[in-house]
C-alpha positions as CSV (number, residue, x, y, z in Angstrom):
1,X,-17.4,-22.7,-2.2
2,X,-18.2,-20.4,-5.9
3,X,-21.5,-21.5,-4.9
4,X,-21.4,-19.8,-1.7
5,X,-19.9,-17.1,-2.9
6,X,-22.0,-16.1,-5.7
7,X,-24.8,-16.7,-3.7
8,X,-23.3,-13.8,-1.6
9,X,-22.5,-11.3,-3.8
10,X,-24.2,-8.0,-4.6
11,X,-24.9,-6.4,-7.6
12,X,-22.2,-4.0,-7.0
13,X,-19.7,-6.3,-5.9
14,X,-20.1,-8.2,-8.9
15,X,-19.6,-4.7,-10.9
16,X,-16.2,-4.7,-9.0
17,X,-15.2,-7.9,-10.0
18,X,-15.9,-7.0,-14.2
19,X,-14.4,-3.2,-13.7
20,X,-11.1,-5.7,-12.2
21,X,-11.4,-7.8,-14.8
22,X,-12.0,-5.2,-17.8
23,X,-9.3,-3.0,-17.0
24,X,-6.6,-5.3,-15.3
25,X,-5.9,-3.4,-12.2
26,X,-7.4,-0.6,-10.1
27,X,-6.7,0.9,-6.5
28,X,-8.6,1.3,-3.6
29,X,-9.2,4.8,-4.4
30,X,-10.3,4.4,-8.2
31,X,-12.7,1.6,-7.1
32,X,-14.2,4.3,-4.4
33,X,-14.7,6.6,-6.8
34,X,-16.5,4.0,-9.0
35,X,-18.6,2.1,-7.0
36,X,-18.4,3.2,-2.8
37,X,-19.8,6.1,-1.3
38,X,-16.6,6.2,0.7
39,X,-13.0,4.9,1.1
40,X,-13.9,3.0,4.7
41,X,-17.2,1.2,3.1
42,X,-14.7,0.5,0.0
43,X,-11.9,-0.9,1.9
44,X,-14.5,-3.2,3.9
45,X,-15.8,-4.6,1.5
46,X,-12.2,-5.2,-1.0
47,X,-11.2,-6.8,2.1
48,X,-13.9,-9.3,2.2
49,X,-13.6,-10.2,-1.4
50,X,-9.7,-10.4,-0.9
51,X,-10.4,-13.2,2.3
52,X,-13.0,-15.1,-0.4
53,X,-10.2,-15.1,-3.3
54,X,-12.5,-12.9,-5.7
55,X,-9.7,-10.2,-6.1
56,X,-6.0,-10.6,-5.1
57,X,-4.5,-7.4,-4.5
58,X,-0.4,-5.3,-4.1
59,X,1.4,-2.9,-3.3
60,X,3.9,-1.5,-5.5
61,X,7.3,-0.8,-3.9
62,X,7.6,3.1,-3.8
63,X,10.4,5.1,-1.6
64,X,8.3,7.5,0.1
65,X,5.4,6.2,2.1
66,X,3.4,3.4,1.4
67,X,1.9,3.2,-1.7
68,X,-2.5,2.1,-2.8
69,X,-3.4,-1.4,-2.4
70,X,-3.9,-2.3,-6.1
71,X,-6.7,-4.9,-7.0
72,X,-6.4,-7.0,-9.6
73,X,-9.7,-10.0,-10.4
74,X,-8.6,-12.9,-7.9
75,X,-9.6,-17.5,-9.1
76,X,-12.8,-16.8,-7.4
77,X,-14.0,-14.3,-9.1
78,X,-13.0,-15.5,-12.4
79,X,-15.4,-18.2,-11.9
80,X,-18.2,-16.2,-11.0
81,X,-17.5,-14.3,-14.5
82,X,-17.1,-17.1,-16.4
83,X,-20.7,-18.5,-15.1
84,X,-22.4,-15.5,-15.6
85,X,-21.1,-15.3,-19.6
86,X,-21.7,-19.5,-19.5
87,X,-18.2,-20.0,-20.5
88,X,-14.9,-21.4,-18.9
89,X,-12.4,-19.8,-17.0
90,X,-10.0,-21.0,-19.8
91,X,-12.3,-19.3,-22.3
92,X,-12.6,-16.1,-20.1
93,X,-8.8,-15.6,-20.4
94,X,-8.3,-15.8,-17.3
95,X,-4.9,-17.3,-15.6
96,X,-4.1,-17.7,-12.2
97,X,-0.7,-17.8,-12.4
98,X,-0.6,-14.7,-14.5
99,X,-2.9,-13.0,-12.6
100,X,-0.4,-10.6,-10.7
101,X,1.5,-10.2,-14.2
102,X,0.8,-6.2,-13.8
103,X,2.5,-5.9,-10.5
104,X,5.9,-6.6,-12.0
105,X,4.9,-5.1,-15.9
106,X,6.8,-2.1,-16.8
107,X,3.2,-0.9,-18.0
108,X,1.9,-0.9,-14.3
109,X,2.2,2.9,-14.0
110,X,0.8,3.3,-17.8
111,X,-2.3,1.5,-17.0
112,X,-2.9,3.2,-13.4
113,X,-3.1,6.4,-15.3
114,X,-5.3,5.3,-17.8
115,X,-7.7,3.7,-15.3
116,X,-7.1,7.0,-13.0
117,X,-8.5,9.3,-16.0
118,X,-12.0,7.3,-16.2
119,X,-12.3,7.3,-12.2
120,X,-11.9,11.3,-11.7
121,X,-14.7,11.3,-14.7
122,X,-17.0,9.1,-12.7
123,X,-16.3,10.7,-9.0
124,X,-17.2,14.2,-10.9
125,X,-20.2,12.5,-12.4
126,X,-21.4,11.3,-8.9
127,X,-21.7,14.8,-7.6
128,X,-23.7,16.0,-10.7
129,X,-27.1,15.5,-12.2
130,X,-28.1,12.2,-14.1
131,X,-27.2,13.9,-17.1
132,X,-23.4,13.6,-16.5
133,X,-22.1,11.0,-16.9
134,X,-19.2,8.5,-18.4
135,X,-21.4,6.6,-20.5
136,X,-18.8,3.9,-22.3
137,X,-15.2,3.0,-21.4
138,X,-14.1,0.7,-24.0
139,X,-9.8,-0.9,-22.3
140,X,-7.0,-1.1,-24.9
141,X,-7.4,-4.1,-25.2
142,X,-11.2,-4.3,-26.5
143,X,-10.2,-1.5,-29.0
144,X,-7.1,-3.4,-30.9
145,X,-9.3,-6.4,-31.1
146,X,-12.4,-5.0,-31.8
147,X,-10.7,-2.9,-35.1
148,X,-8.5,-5.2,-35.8
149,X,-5.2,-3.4,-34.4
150,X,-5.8,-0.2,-36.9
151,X,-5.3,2.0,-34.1
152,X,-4.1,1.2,-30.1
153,X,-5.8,4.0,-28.0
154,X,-5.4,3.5,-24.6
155,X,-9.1,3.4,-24.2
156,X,-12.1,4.7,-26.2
157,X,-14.6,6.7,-24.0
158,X,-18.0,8.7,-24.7
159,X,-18.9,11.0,-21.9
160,X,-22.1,13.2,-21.8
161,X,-22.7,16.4,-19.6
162,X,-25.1,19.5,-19.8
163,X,-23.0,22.5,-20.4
164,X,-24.2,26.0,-19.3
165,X,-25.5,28.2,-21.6
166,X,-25.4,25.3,-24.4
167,X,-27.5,22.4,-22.9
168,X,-26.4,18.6,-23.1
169,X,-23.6,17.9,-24.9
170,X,-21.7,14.2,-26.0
171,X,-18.5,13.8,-26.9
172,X,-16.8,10.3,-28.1
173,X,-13.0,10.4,-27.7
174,X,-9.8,8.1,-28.4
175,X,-7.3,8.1,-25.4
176,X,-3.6,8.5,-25.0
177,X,-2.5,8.9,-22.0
178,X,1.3,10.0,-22.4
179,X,3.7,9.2,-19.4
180,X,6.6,11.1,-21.0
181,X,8.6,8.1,-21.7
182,X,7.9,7.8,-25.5
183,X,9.7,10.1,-27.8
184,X,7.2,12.6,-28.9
185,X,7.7,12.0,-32.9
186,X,6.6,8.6,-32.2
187,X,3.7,10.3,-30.3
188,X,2.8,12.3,-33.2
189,X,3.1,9.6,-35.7
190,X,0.0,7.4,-34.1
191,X,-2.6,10.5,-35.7
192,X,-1.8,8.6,-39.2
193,X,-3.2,5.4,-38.6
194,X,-6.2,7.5,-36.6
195,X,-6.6,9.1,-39.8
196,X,-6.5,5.7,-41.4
197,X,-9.2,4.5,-39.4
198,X,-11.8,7.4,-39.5
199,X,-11.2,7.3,-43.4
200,X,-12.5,3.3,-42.9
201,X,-15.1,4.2,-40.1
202,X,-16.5,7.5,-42.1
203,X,-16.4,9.5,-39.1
204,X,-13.8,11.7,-37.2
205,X,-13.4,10.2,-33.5
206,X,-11.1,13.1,-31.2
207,X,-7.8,12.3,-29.9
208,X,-7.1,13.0,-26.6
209,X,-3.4,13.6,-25.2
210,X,-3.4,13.3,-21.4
211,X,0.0,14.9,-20.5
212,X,2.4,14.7,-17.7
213,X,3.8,18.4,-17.8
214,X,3.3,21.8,-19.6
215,X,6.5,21.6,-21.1
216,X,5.7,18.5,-23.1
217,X,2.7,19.4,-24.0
218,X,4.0,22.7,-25.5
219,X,6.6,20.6,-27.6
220,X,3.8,18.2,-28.6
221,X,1.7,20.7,-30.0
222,X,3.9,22.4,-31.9
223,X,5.1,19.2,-33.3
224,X,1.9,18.4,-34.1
225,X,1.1,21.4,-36.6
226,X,-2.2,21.1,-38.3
227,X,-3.0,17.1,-37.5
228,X,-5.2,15.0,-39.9
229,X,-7.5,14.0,-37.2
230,X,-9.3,16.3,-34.2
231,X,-6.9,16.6,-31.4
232,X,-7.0,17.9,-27.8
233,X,-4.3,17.9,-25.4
234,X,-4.6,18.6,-21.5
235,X,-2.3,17.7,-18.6
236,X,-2.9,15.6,-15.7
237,X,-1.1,17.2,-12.6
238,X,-2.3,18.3,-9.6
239,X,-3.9,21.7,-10.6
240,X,-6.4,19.8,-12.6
241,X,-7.8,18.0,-9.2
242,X,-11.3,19.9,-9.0
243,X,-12.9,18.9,-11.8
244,X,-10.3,16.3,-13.6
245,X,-10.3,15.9,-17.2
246,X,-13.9,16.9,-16.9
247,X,-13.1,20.5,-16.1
248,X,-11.7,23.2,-18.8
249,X,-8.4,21.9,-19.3
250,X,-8.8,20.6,-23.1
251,X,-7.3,23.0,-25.5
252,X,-8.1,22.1,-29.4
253,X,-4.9,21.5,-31.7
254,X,-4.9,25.1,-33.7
255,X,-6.3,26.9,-30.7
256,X,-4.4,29.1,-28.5
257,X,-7.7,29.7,-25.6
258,X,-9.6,29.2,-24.2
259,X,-9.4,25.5,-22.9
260,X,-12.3,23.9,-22.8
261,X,-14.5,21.5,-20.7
262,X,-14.4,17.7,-22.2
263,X,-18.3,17.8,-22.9
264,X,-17.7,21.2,-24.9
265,X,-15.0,19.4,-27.2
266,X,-18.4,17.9,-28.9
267,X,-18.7,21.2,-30.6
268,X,-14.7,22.4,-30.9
269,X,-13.8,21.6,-34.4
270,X,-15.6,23.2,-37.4
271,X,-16.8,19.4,-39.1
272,X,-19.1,17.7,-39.9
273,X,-19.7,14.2,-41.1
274,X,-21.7,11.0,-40.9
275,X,-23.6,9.4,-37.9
276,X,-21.0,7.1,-36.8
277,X,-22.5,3.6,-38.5
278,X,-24.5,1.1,-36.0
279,X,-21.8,-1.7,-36.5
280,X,-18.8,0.4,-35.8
281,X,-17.3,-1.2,-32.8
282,X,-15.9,2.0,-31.2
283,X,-19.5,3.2,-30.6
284,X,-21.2,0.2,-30.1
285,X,-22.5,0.1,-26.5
286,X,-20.5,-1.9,-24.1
């Protein structure tokens, strides 16, 4: 039955699978916007892996409406990972039994945001030139391993885009995507170990807080003073729908305006400092 199955799989459904797998859960719409050319094609296609037990999938409970059908990597699919990397499913770290762990996690919401960030960068790439693009998306949980727990960002990303007027432009950026339940002190107090880090690295990687409301980014920012590290903050609500996080909504700790597009934080900080080193793990391509 794997047999069968891998036999049948396409490239992109196998891209499905590892995007599942790297990132613990993703909806319908997030998994459009990274690998269908539209929501119908996408929800044919979940379906079928669903009915071969390549992804399992839920819906969280929600007291309007119905809410996404999240997918998380279903026994099937584990296997086919596992063979392609020619290791077990035990070595994979993979669990059936804790596979729909997420639905019930208190970080279920956290983790949908995160994931939601990196899908609005890819749909905007999609209707832009080859030059745009979200060209590494490192999960939390690759980061703390990969440096040792120094830092936690929510993710690590590097996205590239030609800017008008100013050519291409890449910017490397830590993530934390702030849902507004963490106090903000304690929100503040995560630049030190950033700092830590880039002293160790030799390089200054940006921070980037993704905020739930104008108010609380206000607070953070004035909370934030003059931080040790680069630091952006923007905030994800509906207004920011065009573009996403790829549009001018960054504003540069220390700057009033203008907010800038992500691609133009590259050049928002008056630093300058070492190629990040070929073995750093942060940069290292995925």
């Amino acid at each position: 039955m794997i047999a069968d199955l891998a036999h049948r799989l396409t490239t992109r459904d196998r891209e499905v699978l590892r995007l599942v797998w790297d990132h613990r859960v993703l909806t319908t719409d997030q998994l459009t916007a990274l690998c269908f050319p539209s929501v119908s094609r996408a929800r044919q296609r979940l379906r079928a892996l669903y009915q071969a037990r390549a992804l399992l999938r839920f819906q969280p409970w929600t007291p309007i409406g119905t809410a996404a059908k999240h997918w998380v990597l279903g026994p099937a699919g584990a296997y086919v990972l596992a063979a392609e990397q020619g290791v077990s499913v035990r070595d994979l770290g993979y669990r059936q039994d804790t596979a729909l762990d997420i639905a019930v996690s208190s970080k279920l919401g956290h983790q949908v945001g995160v994931n939601d960030f990196f899908a609005r960068l890819h749909a905007y790439a999609r209707h832009c030139d080859n030059s745009t693009k979200v060209e590494q998306w490192v999960p939390e949980r690759r980061c703390a391993s990969l440096d040792g727990g120094k830092v936690k960002p929510d993710a690590f990303g590097r996205w590239s885009e030609t800017v008008s007027g100013r050519g291409p432009a890449r910017v490397e950026f830590f993530l934390e995507h702030d849902t507004g339940t963490e106090p903000l002190a304690r929100v503040a107090a995560k630049l030190d170990r950033y700092a830590a880090h880039a002293r160790a690295a030799g390089h200054l990687t940006p921070v980037l807080f993704w905020l739930p409301s104008s108010a609380r980014e206000a607070n953070l920012r004035r909370l934030l003073g003059t931080p040790p590290v680069p630091v952006a903050t923007a905030v994800h609500t509906p207004s920011t729908a065009l573009e996403g996080p790829a549009g001018a909504v960054w504003l540069p700790a220390g700057v009033t305006a203008p907010r800038r597009r992500l691609a133009e934080l590259a050049n928002a900080w008056e630093f300058t400092g070492p190629e990040p080193p070929p073995d750093d793990p942060f940069t290292r391509d995925a």
